[in-house]
Each structure stands twice: as C-alpha cells, then as structure tokens.
N, C-alpha and C positions, 0 to 999 in steps of 0.2 A: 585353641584351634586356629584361631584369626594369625598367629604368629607359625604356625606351621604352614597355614598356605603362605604367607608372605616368604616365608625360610624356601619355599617350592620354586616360587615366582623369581627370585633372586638369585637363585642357582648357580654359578655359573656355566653345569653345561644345558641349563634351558636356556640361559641369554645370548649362546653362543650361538646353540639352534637357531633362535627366533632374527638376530642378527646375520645369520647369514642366510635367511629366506623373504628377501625382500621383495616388494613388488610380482611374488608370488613364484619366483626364480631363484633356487638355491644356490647357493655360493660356488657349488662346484659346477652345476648349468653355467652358470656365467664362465669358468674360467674356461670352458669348453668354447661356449661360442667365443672369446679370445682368440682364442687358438687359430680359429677357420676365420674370424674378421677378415684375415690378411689376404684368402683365396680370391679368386675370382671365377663367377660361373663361366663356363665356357660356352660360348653359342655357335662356334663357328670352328670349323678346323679345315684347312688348308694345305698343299703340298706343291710340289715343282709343277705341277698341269697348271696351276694359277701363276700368271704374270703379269708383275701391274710397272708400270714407268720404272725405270732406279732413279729417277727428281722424286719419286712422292715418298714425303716425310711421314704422311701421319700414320697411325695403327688402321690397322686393317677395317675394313667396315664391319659392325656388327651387328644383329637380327634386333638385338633386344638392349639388355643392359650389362653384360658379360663383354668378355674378349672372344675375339678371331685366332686362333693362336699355328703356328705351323705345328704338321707332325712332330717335326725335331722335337719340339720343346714338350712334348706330351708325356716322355718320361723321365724328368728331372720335378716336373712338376705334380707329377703323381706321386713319386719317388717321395718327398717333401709332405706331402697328404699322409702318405705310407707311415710315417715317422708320425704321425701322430697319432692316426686312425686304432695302427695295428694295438699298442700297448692300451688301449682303449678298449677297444673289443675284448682283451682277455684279460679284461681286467671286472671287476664286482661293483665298477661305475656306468657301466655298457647301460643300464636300466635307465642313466640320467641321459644317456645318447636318444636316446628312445624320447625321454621326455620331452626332449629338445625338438627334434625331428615331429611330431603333433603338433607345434607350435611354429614352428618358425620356416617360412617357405626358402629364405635363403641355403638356411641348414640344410635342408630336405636336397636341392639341386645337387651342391655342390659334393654333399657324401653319396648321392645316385650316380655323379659322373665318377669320384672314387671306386664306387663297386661296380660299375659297366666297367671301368676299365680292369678292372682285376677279377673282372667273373663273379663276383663275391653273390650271389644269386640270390642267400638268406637273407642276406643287411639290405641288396636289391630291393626284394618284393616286400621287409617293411617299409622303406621310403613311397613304395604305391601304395601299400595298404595305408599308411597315414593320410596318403594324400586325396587318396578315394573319400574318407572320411570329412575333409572340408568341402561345406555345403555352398557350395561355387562353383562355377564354369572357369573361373580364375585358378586354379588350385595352382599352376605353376606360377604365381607373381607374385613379387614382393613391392611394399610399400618404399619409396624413392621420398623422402623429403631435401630439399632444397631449399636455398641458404633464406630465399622470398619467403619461406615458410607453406611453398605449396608441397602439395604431395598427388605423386603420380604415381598409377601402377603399371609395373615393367617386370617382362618376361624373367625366369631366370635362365636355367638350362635349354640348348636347343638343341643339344647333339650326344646324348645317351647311345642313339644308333652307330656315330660314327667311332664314339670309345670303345664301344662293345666290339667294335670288327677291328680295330686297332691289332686285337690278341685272336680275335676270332670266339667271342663268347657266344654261341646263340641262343646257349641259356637265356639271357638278358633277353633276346628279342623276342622269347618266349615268354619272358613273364611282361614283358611291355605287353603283349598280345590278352593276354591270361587276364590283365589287370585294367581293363579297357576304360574301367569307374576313377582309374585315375586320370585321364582323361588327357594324357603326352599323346600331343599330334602325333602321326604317322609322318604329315608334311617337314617335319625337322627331321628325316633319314634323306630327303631330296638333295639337302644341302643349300649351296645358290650361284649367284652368277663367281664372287670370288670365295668360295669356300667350298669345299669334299663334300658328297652325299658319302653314305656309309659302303655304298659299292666301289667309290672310288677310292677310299678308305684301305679296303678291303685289298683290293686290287696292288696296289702301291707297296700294300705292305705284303703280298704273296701270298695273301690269307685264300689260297682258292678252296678249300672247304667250305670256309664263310662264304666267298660268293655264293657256289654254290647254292648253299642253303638258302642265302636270300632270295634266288632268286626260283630257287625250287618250292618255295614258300610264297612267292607275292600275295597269291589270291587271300591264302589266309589271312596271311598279318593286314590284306586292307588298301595294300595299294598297288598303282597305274602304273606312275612314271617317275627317275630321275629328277629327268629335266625337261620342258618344251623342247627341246631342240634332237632330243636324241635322235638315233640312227639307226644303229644294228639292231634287230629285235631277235629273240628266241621265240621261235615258232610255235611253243607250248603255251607258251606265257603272253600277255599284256603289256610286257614291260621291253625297256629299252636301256640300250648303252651306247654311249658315243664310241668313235672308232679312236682317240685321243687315249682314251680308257686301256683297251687294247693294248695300245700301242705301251702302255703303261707296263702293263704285265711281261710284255716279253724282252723289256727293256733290259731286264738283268740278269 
C-alpha cells in the first residue's frame, strides 16, 4: 500500500500540479498577471481644452498612482489590452481571470477601465462585485512597495466615467450606480484642474447621448458638480458646464 501512495505522490502529473500552484497562485494566474504587469492604471484623461507651457517636460500630473494619458492615446492602448483580454474571455481560462481579479486590486482597475471602455457591462459588474466583497474602505488601492522597503497605499483607477463616455457606454454608469458596495468615488467623473471630467469627455468626442444621459441622470447617480468654477447651468438640474465645454461641441 505504502508503495502505491508513494507511486501517487511521485506522479508526474501531480508534481506538475503541485509545481505550478505556488504560493497559492496557479501557474497560469501568474502568466495572466504577466500579461497586464506592463499596463498602467489610468487616472486621468485629458484633451486639447487642457494647456500646459510647450518648456514642460514632465508627464502629466496624476491623482494617484497611474498616468494622465491624452484622448489620442486611449485607443491604441485599449486596442493593445483587446489583444489580450479578448482571447481570454473566450476561452475555458476566463474562470482563472476571475480568480485573479478577488485578489489582486491592480488587476481589478485596470480590466474595469478595459470593460468601461468597450461597454463590456458583464466582466464590468464582476470587477465591482469583487470589489464590494473586500472588507475595506480602501477597495480601489494597491500595495506600492519601494526600493527603502516601505510600503504605501495608492489609488488605482480614477477615470472608469471618463472611458465609459469615450464610446458612450452608460450601461457602465449604471452599474457604477447599481454597485454603490464597491465603493468608486462619483468624485473621479469631475476629473480636475489638467485632466477631462467624463462630460468633457463626452462632449469632445460628440457623444451627445452620453451627455445627455449624464446629465439627465445627475441626481441619481449622486452628484453636484464638474468643477468649482463652472458656469452654464441646466435649469432642471444641479449641475454645471463651462462655456469652454460648449465651445468644444460645436467646434467640429
């Protein structure tokens, strides 16, 4: 008997198993998060209404720990996510996405800005339902260790609202709504002084449905205002748009 569980134990497709579920993260978890290592969360999105010196060198500011990115670049870079994401979901690994996504708040960000931008409304509201589930006020931050060997917690995603009007999804802004236990600011659809709110977003890219909706909707979804400084009001509503915004729309 003693020589049959040894013959078990020695296996080689148990040792292959047992070897590639290390640290409690299967071998193909890992090569997934590989994959997305290279992304970066986005916090910030920007267009021709922001102008900063042509002398400043550096990147753009950013809320959290992510980039500031212009429109432009928002669909080569999805584009690039697409190419990994898509063969993944139709595929009979999609379950170890899942696994990933429970665990890991980097994952979680950066495939919710993937599905805000593409509508994808199902893979959406798992990314909140996972995240409703961690027992934290923190649910959007991940762990930053640094080279001193400290560690600090930083934001990930800041701008779900503004990917979602990108295409005009307002599915998304529905289930951000829906999913309140996940607990994404409203305050990251404002945007800030050099970066898009999701209305200006909207606006720029001709999405006037999406405005619409957003702002046919304020009260529900939660919120006031843009910005401090706004101007033009809709007389139904609580809320405001600069006249720069405007000027946006009929630009082209």
């Amino acid at each position: 008997m003693g020589a049959i569980f040894v013959g078990v134990l020695t296996s080689p497709p148990l040792a292959q198993l047992i070897s590639s579920f290390q640290g409690g993260v299967s071998e193909a978890v890992y090569v997934i998060q590989h994959c997305i290592s290279s992304w970066h969360c986005i916090d910030g999105v920007h267009g021709r209404l922001n102008q900063r010196p042509k002398c400043a060198k550096q990147a753009w500011p950013s809320r959290g720990g992510g980039v500031n990115i212009h429109m432009d670049e928002l669909e080569p870079i999805m584009a690039a996510r697409h190419e990994v994401m898509a063969p993944l979901l139709a595929s009979d690994q999609v379950s170890l996405l899942h696994d990933l996504l429970a665990t890991d708040p980097f994952a979680r960000a950066v495939v919710a800005e993937y599905a805000a931008f593409y509508g994808l409304v199902d893979l959406f509201q798992a990314v909140l339902q996972h995240a409703a589930k961690i027992q934290t006020c923190a649910k959007w931050h991940y762990i930053s260790k640094y080279v001193e060997l400290a560690t600090c917690y930083r934001p990930t995603t800041g701008s779900l609202h503004q990917l979602a009007a990108y295409h005009g999804h307002a599915c998304i802004l529905d289930a951000l709504r829906d999913n309140a236990d996940a607990n994404y600011s409203i305050e990251n659809a404002r945007g800030g002084p050099e970066e898009y709110s999701d209305i200006h977003v909207a606006a720029e890219r001709g999405n006037v449905a999406h405005l619409n909706y957003i702002l046919d909707n304020i009260e529900q979804h939660g919120r006031q205002c843009t910005k401090p400084s706004c101007t033009n009001k809709r007389p139904h509503v609580n809320y405001a748009i600069g006249a720069p915004l405007l000027d946006t729309m009929a630009a082209d």
